[in-house]
C-alpha positions in Angstrom: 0.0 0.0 0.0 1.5 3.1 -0.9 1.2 6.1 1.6 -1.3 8.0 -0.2 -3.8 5.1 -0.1 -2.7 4.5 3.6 -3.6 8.2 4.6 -6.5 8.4 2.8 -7.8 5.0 4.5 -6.9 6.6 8.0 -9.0 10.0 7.1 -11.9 7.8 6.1 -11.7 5.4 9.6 -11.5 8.2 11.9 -13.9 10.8 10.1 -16.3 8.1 9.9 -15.8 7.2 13.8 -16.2 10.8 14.6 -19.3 11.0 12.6 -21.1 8.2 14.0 -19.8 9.6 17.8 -17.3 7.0 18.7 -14.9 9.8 20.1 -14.6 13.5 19.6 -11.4 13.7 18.8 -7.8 11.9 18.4 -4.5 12.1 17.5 -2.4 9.6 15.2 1.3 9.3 14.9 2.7 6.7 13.0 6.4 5.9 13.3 8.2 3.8 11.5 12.3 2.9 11.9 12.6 6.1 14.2 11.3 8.1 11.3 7.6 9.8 11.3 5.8 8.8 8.4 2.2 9.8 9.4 1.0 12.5 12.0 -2.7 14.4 12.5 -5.2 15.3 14.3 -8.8 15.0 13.7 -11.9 16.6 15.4 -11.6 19.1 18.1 -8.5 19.1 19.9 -8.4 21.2 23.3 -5.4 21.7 25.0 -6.8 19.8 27.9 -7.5 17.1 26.3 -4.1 14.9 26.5 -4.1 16.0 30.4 -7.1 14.9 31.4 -6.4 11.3 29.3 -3.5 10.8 31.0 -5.4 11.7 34.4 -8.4 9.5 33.9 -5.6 6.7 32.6 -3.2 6.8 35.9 -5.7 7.4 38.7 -9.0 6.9 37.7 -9.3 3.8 35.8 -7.0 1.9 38.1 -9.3 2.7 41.0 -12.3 2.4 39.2 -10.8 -1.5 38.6 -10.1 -2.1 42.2 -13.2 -0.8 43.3 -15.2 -3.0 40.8 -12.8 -6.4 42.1 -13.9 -5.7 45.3 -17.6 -5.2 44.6 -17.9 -2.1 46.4 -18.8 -0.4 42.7 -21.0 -1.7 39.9 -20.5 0.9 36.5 -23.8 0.4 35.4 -25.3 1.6 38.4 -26.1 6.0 38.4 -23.6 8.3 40.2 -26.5 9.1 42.3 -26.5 5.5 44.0 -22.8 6.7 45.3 -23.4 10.2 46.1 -26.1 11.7 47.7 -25.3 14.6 46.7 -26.8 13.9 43.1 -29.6 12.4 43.8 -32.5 13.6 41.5 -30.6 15.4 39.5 -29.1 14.8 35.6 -26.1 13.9 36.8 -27.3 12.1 39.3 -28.8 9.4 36.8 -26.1 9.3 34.8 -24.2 5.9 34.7 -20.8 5.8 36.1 -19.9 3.3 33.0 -20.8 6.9 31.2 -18.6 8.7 32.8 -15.7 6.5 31.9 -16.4 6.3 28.4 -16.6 9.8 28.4 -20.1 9.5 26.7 -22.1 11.0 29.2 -23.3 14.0 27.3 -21.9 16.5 30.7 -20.4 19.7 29.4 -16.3 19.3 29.4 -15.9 23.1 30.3 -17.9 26.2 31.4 -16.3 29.5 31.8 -17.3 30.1 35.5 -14.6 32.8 35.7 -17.1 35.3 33.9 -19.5 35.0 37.0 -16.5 35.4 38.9 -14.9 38.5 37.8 -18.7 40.5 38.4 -18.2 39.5 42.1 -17.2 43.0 44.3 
């Protein structure tokens, strides 16, 4: 295949993923003897994004793991069963498998620091 062919198959996988919502975004680096022969990045791409990947990949999802081995969790259960807090509200009936697939439909970011900056 040459590497035409192989972009243009990579463009077409990942649009087509991104269209039918199996991630927002990604990043794809393809290396090959030390050399990079293929590197972009599709969909939205915030500058938190890899930080709160490698976050969710170090702490929570090892946690999450434990916590399901030792039955104290079950993911398809709503955040609401595990705090009170959330109880009858949106969030609150959101599954915690949702939250870990990043699926959950909550807002990644709200710009609370224009509420802020009005405050005497």
């Amino acid at each position: 295949m040459d590497s035409s062919t192989f972009q243009k198959n990579i463009k077409d996988k990942v649009n087509q993923a991104l269209r039918n919502g199996v991630m927002t975004a990604c990043q794809i680096k393809v290396v090959q003897n030390r050399k990079v022969f293929y590197q972009k990045k599709f969909g939205i791409i915030y500058q938190y994004f890899d930080l709160a990947s490698v976050t969710k990949s170090l702490v929570t999802v090892p946690l999450m793991i434990k916590l399901v081995q030792d039955h104290k969790i079950n993911l398809n259960k709503p955040v609401q069963e595990y705090l009170n807090y959330f109880s009858g509200t949106e969030v609150g009936k959101i599954k915690i498998r949702s939250l870990l697939d990043q699926n959950s439909g909550l807002v990644w970011w709200k710009p609370f620091y224009k509420k802020l900056s009005k405050l005497p």
